[in-house]
C-alpha positions in Angstrom: 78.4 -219.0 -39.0 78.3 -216.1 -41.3 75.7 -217.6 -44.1 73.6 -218.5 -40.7 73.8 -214.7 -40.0 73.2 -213.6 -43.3 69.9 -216.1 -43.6 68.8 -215.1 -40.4 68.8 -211.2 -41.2 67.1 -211.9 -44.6 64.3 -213.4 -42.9 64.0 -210.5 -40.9 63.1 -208.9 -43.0 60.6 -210.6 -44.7 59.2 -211.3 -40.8 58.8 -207.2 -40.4 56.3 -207.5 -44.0 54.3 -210.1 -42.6 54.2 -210.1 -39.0 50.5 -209.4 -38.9 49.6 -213.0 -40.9 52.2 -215.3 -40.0 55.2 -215.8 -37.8 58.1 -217.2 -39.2 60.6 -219.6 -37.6 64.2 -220.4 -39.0 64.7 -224.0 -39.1 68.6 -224.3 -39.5 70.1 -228.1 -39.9 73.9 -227.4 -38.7 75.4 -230.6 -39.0 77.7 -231.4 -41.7 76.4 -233.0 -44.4 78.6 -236.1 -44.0 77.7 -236.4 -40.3 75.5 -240.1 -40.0 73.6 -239.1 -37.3 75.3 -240.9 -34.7 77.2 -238.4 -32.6 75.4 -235.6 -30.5 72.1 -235.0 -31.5 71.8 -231.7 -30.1 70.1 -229.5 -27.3 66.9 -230.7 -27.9 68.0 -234.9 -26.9 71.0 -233.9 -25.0 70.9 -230.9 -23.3 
């Protein structure tokens, strides 16, 4: 949770700087890298 946090604020931060131009959007993968895919597949399928 806390590197999500930390990402999050950074980006911030760079969102304040260019607000005018473009807006960013996290994109944050949180499944474990050994997950295969075949469990839940998240708000967006399942909600």
């Amino acid at each position: 949770r806390e590197p999500v946090l930390d990402y999050i604020s950074r980006l911030k931060k760079v969102q304040d700087d260019v607000k005018d131009k473009i807006l960013i959007v996290p994109r944050i993968y949180t499944n474990k890298p050994r997950t295969t895919g075949d469990g839940y597949k998240g708000m967006l399928h399942q909600p």
